[in-house]
N, C-alpha and C positions, 0 to 999 in steps of 0.2 A: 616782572609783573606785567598784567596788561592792563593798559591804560582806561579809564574811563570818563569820558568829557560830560559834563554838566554844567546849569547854570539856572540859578535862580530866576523867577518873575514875578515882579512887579506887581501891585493890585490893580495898575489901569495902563490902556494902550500907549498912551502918550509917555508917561514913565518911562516903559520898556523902551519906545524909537530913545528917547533920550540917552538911556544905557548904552545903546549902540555906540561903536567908533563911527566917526564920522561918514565913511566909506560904505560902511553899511546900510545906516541910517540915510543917507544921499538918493542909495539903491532901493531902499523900501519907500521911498516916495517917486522915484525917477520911473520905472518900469510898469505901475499902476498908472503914471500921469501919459506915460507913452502910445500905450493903449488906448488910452482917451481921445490922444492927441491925433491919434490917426484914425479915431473912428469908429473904434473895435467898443465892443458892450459885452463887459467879462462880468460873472455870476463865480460864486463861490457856493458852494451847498454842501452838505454832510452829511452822510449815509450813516445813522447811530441805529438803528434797529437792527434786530435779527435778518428783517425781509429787506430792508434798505441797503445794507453788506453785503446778502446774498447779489441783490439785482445788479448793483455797483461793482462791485467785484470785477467782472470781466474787462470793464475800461479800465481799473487797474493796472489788470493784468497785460489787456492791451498796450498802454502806456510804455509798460518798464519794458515792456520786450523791443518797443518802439527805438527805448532808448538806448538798449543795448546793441542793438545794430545800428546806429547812427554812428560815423566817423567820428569820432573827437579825440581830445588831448587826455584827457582822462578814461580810461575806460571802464564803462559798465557792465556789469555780466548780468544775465536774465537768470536770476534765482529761480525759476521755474520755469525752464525748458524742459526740465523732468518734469513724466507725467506724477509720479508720486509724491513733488512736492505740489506740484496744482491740487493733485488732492488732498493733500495734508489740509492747506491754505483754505479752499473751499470747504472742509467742515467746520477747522477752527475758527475760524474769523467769524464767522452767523454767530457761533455757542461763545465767542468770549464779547459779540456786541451785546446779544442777549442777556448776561451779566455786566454790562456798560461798560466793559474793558478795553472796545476796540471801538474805531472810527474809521474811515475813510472822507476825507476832502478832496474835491472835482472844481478844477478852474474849466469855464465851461468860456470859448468866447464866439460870439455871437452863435449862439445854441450849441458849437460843439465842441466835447471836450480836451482839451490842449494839457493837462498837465492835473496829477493827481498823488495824493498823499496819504498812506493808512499812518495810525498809531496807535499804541497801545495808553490806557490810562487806569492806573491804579493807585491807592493813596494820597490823592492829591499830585499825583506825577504824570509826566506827560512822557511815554520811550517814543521819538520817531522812529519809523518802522520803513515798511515797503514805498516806493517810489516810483513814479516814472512821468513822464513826458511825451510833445511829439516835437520831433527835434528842427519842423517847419518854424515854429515857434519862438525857438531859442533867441533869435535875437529880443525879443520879451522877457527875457530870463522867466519862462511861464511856470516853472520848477521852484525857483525861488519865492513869488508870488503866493503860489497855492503854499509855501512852508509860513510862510507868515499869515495867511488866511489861518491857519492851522493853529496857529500858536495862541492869535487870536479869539477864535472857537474855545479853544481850552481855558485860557486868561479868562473870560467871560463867564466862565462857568466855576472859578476859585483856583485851578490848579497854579500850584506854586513854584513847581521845579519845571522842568526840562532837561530828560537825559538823552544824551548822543549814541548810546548804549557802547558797543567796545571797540577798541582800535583810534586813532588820529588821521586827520587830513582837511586841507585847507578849508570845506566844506562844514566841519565842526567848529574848526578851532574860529573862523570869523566872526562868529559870534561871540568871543571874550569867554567862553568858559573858563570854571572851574576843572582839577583833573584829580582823578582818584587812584591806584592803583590796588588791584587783586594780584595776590597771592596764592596759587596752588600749592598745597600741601600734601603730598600723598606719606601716609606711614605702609610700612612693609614689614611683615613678617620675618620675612628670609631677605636679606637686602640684596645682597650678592643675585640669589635668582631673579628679583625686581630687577637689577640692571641688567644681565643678561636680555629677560625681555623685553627692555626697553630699547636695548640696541638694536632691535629691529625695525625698520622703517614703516613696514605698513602699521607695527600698532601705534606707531610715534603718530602715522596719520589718521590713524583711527580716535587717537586721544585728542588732538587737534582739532575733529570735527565735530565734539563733543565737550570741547571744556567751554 
């Protein structure tokens, strides 16, 4: 199955740093106080409108692409280096802020912005979503920052879960989630010619970019 990390929140900020392991909790005061400490004057703001997603949008997009070419230990890939997923993203994200589904979060420091966060919100749930950074930054962990600016935003406003949406990595799991597993189930007709077709690779990767 694959896996699905979550994890409840709290009704007020302090609770939740509490929740934290220590390590975490250390980190969500340590890198806000750093900033400080050398000078820097970081804003956090939220783009929740239709017109405020649209305008926001492109530091997004600017960001993750930032980040995905920066050298690191982990690697990030730019989910929209296609132009047809930029288009996707640019219609949906205005039409599902519009129906208060979607957010974006901008760590801005001293006017410009370093690190930013979309999410999706429905039911009382919070999905983190798209991401990025600029990786001048990183010694600020400015990435991690604006995820807690974020979580914040939500918290303030009732939401009660937090999902990581699918797949594991140290990134999720430091937060102490909960983990769920899905189950794919397909029925077949003819089974025999279900495996035949399946023993083909490109649909095995065609079902993989779709489950």
């Amino acid at each position: 199955g694959t896996p699905f990390l979550y994890r409840a929140l709290p009704g007020d900020w302090e609770s939740f740093l509490g929740s934290l392991n220590k390590s975490l909790r250390d980190n969500a005061k340590y890198y806000p106080r750093l900033l400080h400490r050398h000078g820097r004057q970081a804003a956090f703001s939220v783009a929740a409108t239709s017109d405020e997603v649209r305008a926001t949008l492109p530091v997004l997009l600017a960001l993750h692409r930032a980040r995905a070419a920066a050298p690191a230990a982990v690697v990030h890939h730019d989910y929209f280096a296609s132009a047809s997923r930029r288009a996707f993203i640019e219609a949906a994200a205005p039409a599902l802020a519009a129906r208060g589904q979607l957010r974006i979060g901008v760590l801005a420091v001293d006017g410009a912005p370093v690190a930013a966060q979309m999410w999706l919100e429905n039911a009382g749930v919070m999905f983190v979503y798209y991401s990025g950074y600029d990786p001048r930054w990183s010694r600020y962990s400015v990435a991690f920052i604006a995820l807690l600016d974020a979580l914040q935003d939500a918290m303030s406003r009732g939401i009660g879960r937090v999902e990581f949406l699918a797949g594991l990595g140290q990134f999720k799991e430091r937060w102490s989630p909960q983990r769920r597993l899905r189950h794919n189930v397909t029925l077949a007709a003819h089974p025999a010619l279900f495996r035949s077709v399946m023993a083909l690779s490109p649909v095995r990767r065609l079902l993989r970019r779709f489950s």
